[in-house]
C-alpha positions in Angstrom: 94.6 87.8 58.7 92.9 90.1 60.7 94.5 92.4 63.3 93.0 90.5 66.5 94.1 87.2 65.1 97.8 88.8 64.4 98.8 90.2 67.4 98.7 86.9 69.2 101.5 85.8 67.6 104.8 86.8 68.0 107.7 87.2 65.3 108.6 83.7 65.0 104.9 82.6 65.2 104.0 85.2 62.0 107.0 83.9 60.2 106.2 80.4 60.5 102.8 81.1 59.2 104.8 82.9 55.8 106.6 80.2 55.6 104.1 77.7 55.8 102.1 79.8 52.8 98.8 80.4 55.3 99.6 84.0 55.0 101.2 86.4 53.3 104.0 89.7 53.9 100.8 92.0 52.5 98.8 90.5 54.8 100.7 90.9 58.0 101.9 94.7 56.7 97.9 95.3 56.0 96.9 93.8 60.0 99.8 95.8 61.4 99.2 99.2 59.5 95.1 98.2 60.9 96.4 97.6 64.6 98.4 101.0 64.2 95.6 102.5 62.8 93.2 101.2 66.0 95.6 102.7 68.4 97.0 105.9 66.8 96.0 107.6 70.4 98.9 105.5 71.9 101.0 108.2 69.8 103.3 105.4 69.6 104.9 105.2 66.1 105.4 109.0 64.8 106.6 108.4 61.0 104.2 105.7 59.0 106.1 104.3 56.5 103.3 101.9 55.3 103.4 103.1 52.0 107.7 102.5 52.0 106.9 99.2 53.5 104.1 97.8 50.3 107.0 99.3 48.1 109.6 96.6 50.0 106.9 93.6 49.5 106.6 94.4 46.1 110.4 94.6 45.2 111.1 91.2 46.9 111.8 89.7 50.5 114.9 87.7 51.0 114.4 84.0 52.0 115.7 84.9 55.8 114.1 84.0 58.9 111.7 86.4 59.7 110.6 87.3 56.4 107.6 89.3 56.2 107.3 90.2 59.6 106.4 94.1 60.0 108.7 95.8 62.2 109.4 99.3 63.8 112.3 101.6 64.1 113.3 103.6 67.0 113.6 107.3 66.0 116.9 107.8 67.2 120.2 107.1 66.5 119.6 104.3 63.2 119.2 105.5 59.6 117.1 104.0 57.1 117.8 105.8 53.4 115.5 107.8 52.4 113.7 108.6 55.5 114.2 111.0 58.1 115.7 110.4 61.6 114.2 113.5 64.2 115.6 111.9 67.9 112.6 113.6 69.2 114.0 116.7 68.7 113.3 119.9 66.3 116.3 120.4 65.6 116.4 117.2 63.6 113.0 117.3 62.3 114.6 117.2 58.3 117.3 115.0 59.0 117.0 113.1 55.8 118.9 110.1 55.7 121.0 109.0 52.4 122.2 105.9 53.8 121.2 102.6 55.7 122.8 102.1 59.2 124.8 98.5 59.9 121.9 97.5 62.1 118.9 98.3 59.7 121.1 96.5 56.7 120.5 93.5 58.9 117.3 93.8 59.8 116.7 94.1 56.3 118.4 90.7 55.7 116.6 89.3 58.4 113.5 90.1 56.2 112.0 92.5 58.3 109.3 94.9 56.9 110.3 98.1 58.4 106.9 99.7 58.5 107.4 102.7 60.7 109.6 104.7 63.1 108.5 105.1 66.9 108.5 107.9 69.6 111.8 108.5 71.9 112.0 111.9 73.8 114.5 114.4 72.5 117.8 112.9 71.9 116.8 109.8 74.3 117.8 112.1 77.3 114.6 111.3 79.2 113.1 108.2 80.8 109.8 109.1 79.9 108.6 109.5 76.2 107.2 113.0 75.6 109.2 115.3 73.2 107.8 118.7 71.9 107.9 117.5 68.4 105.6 114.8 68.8 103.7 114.9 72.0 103.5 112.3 74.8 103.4 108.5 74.1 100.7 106.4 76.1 101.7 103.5 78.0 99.0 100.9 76.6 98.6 99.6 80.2 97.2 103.0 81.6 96.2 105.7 79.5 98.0 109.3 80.6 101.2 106.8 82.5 104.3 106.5 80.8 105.4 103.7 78.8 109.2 104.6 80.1 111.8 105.8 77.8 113.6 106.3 75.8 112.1 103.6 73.8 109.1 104.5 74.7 107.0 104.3 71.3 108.8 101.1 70.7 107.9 99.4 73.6 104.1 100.8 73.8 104.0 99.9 70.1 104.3 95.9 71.0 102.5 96.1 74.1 99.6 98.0 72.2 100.2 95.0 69.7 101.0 96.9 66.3 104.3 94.7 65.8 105.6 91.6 67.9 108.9 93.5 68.4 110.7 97.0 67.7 114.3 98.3 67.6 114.8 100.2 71.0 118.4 101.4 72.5 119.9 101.9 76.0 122.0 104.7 77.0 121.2 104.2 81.1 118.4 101.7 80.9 116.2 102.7 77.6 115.5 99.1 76.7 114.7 97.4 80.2 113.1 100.6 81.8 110.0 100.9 78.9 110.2 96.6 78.7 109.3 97.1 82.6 106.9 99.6 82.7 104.8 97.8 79.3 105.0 94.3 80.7 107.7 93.1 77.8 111.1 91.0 77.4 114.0 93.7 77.1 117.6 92.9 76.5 120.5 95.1 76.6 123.4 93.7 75.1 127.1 93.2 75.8 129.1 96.3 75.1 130.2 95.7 71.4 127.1 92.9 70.8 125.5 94.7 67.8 126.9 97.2 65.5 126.1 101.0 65.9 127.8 102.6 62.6 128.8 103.7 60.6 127.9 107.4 61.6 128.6 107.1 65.1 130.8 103.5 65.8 129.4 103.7 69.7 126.8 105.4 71.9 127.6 108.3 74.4 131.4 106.8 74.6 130.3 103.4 74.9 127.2 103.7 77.6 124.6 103.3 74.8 123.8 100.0 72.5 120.7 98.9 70.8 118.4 95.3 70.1 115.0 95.2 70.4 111.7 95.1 73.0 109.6 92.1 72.4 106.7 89.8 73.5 108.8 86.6 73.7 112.2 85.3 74.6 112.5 83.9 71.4 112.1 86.9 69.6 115.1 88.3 71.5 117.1 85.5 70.8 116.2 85.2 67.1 117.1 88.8 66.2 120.6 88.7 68.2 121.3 86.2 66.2 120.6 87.9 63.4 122.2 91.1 63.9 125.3 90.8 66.6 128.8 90.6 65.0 131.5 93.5 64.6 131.1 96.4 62.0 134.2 97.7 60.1 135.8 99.9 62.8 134.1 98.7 65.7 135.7 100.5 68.8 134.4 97.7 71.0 134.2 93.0 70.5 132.3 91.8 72.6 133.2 88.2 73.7 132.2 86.0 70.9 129.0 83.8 70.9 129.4 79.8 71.0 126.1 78.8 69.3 123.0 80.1 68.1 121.1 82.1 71.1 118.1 81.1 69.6 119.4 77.2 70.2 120.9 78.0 73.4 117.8 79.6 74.9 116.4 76.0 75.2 119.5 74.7 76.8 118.3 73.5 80.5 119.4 76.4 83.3 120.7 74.5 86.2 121.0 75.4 89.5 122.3 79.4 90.1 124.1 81.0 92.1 122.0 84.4 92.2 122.9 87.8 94.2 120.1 90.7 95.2 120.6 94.0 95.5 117.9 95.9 97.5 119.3 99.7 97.6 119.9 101.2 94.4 122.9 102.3 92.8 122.6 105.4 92.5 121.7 106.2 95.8 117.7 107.0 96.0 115.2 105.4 97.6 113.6 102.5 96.1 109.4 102.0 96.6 108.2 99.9 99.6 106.1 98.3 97.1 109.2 97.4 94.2 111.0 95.8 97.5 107.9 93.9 98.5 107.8 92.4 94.7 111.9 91.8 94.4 111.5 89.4 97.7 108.3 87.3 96.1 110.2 87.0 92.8 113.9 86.2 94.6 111.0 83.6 96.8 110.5 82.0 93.1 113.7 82.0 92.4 115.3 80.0 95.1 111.3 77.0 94.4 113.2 76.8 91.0 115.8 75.4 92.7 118.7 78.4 92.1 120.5 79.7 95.1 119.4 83.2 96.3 121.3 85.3 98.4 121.1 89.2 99.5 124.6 90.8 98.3 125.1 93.1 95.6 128.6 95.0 94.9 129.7 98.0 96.5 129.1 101.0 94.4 130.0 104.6 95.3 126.5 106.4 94.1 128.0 109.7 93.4 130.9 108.0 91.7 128.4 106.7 89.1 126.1 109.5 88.9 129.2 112.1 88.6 130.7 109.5 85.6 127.8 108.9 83.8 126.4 112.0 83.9 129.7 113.7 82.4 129.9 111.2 79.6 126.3 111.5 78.6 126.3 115.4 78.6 129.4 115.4 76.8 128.5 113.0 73.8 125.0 115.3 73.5 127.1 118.4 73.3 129.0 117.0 70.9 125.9 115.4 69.0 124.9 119.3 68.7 127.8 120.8 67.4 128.1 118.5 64.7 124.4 119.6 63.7 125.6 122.4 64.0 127.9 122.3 61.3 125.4 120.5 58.7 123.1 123.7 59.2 125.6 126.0 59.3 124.6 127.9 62.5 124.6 127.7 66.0 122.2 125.6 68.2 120.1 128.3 70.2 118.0 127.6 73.3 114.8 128.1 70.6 116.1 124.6 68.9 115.9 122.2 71.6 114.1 121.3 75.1 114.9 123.0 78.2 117.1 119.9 79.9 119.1 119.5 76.3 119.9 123.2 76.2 120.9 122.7 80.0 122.9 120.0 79.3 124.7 121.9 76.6 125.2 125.0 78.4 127.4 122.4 81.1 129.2 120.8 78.7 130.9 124.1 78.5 132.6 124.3 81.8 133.6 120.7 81.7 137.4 119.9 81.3 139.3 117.5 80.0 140.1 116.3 82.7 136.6 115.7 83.7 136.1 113.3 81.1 139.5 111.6 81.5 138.3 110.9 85.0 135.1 109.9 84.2 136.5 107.2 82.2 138.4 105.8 84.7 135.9 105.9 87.2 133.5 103.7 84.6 136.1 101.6 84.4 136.9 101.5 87.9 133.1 100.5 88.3 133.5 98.1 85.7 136.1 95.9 87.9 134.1 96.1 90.9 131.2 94.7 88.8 133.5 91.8 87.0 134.7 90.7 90.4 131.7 90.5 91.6 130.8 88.0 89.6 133.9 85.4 90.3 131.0 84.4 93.0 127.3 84.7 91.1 126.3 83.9 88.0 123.6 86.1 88.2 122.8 89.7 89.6 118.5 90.0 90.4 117.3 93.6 91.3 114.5 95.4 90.4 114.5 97.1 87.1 113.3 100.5 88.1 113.2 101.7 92.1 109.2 103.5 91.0 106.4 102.9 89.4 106.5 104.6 86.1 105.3 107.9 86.3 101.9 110.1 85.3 102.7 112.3 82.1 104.2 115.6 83.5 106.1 114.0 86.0 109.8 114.1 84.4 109.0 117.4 82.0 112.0 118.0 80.0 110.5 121.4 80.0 109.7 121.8 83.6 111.3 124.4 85.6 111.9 122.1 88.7 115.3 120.9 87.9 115.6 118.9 91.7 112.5 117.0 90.7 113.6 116.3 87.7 116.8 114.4 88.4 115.6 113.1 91.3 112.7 110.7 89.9 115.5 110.0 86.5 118.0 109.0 88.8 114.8 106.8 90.8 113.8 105.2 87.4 117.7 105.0 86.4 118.4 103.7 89.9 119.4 99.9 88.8 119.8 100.0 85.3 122.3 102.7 84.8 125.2 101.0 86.0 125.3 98.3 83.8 126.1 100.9 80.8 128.9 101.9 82.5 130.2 98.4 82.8 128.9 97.4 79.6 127.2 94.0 81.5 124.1 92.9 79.9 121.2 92.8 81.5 117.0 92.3 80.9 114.0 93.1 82.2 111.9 90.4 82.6 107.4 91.0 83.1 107.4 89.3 86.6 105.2 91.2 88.9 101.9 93.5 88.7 101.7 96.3 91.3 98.9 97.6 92.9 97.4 99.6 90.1 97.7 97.1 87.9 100.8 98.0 85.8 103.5 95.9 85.3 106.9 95.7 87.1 109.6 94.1 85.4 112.6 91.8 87.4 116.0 92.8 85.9 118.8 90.5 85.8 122.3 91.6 85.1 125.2 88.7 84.0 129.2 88.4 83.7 130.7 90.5 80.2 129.4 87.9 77.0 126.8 86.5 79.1 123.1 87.2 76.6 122.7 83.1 76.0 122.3 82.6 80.1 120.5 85.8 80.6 118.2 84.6 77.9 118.0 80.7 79.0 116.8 82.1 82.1 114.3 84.1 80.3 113.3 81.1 78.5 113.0 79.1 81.9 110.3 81.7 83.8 108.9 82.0 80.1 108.2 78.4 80.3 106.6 78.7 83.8 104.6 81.0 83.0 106.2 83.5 85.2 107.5 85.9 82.8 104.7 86.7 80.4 104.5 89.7 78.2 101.4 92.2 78.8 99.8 92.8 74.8 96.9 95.4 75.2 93.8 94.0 74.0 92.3 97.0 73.4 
């Protein structure tokens, strides 16, 4: 197959052709490792693991549903045995892994040919993808623009069409932010969805999880099928699933009841032009027959910036020390990036009491969320409040600390809530701006609520509305 021929097709699509014998695993592993090889400048994937991969063909694929289909790792945060996981960061550059994570066990079972790891910035603190260790990451849209972050490589890796879909995570919005900015389908599961472990059993005290960025619905569906389901120890169930997502994602939508929030949650402004887009795509909302009305709940911006901001710096401090201990030294400033080492250095005048109360102010948000659904189905705002930014823009070395947080909390502006709350929520490739990039639509649903979220997917799929953005260069 050659590598033009295999990025049209998604996962599904390149499985069915294994499964119908018209091609084979080496042949799909050869195409990707060609398309990786075509757009190496994207400095999207950061640990080729071709050579692991040919070794996995040759020992035998399972008979699973997405046999054969070459796939990529997020570097951060998932082990795969044998190889090592950096988060971006120097101080993790040898982190050798002597273990599979839940997550990757099922991917392999899925029959996924884990071919690579992609970029994340250090830690998956930024929205932007541009760590020290491995330079910036290229959205494939717009060369020297970010692809978003922090799955950043994973998302410019599909975009740039070297896999169909890639394992991303979300701590604040590191699935739908990078699914926005590259023109892809990003879901962030339910709190509890798919397993984390067994290292660590959640994700910065329950704001991060993990799934995938990918050119179809479909896709999306297919691998939460394939991967959701509690771990031994799971801190968190999610509400349980009544079918097959993959089956329900054809189920007809109906009429919606569907809410818009215009002014972003955490209290920045949101672009003239990301307002302008929101009202065309509420406008094809309501011709699709769903009800569309502006009300959004009432959250207290520095409420949610104060919480998650303490639970996040925390759960890095933390992440730190216990590196710490495996090296047998302390972290210095020399290890890691300037906003990590300043993120550290707070986590040492935070008390207790900080964190209790953080916890009870996500959960606090959390009610206002779930009662705001007893009268919408659906939540519809923009997925980020900008335009995704030039490289340089949000430097995790920069000296401009105002700057900084100012443009992470405008990129974090609609998505970062929802880890709080643990809602899920996607971004779906609805809208081009002015410079041609792609702005993604996100929509947010009640607690156990992936199989609407993707039927509605699957609806402006359908359309032709939501339509993923592969490079064709």
């Amino acid at each position: 197959m050659h590598a033009d021929e295999y990025r049209r097709y998604d996962a599904i699509g390149l499985a069915d052709l294994v499964r119908a014998g018209e091609v084979t695993p080496h042949e799909l592993l050869k195409a990707a490792r060609e398309r990786l090889r075509q757009s190496a400048a994207l400095n999207a994937v950061v640990l080729d693991l071709g050579e692991r991969a040919e070794r996995q063909l040759d020992e035998g694929l399972p008979d699973a549903a997405l046999s054969g289909v070459p796939f990529l790792l997020k570097d951060l945060g998932q082990n795969l045995a044998g190889t090592v996981t950096s988060a971006g960061s120097r101080l993790f550059r040898d982190a050798l892994a002597d273990h599979d994570s839940t997550l990757v066990q099922r991917y392999l079972r899925a029959g996924l040919v884990i071919c690579g790891k992609t970029n994340t910035p250090e830690l998956g603190l930024a929205t932007t993808t541009e760590p020290r260790l491995h330079g910036a990451t290229h959205n494939p849209h717009a060369r020297g623009v970010s692809p978003g972050g922090s799955s950043g490589g994973a998302a410019a890796a599909v975009a740039g069409g070297i896999v169909p879909v890639a394992h991303a995570s979300d701590g604040g919005g590191s699935i739908r932010i990078p699914a926005s900015a590259c023109g892809l389908f990003g879901l962030k599961p339910t709190r509890g969805r798919v397993p984390l472990g067994p290292d660590e059993l959640e994700g910065w005290g329950g704001l991060a999880t993990a799934h995938v960025v990918s050119r179809s619905v479909r896709d999306s569906a297919l691998l939460l099928d394939l991967t959701h389901g509690p771990e031994t120890g799971s801190p968190y169930a999610a509400p349980p699933a009544s079918r097959s997502y993959l089956l329900d994602a054809e189920r007809p939508v109906g009429r919606l009841v569907i809410g818009v929030a215009r002014q972003a949650f955490t209290g920045t402004n949101v672009d003239t032009q990301i307002l302008d887009l929101l009202d065309a795509f509420a406008d094809t909302c309501r011709r699709l027959g769903h009800q569309v009305v502006d009300a959004s709940p009432a959250i207290d911006a520095p409420t949610l910036r104060r919480a998650h901001g303490v639970l996040a710096i925390a759960h890095v401090a933390a992440t730190l020390d216990r590196r710490a201990r495996q090296l047998g030294r302390a972290v210095s400033e020399a290890d890691v990036e300037r906003v990590t080492w300043e993120n550290y250095q707070a986590s040492a005048t935070m008390r207790a009491v900080d964190y209790a109360q953080a916890l009870h102010d996500v959960q606090r948000l959390g009610y206002v969320v779930a009662d705001y659904f007893t009268g919408f189905d659906l939540l519809l705002t923009p997925t980020m409040a900008t335009l995704p930014p030039a490289h340089g823009a949000l430097d995790m070395m920069g000296t401009d600390a105002a700057a900084y947080v100012n443009l992470l909390y405008r990129m974090i502006a609609f998505t970062a809530l929802f880890n709080d709350t643990g809602n899920p929520a996607m971004s779906l490739p609805v809208a081009t701006a002015g410079n041609g990039l792609p702005v993604g639509m996100q929509f947010v649903a009640p607690h156990g609520g992936e199989a609407l979220l993707l039927r509605v997917g699957r609806q402006f799929e359908r359309e032709g509305i939501a339509v993923a953005r592969i490079s064709q260069d």
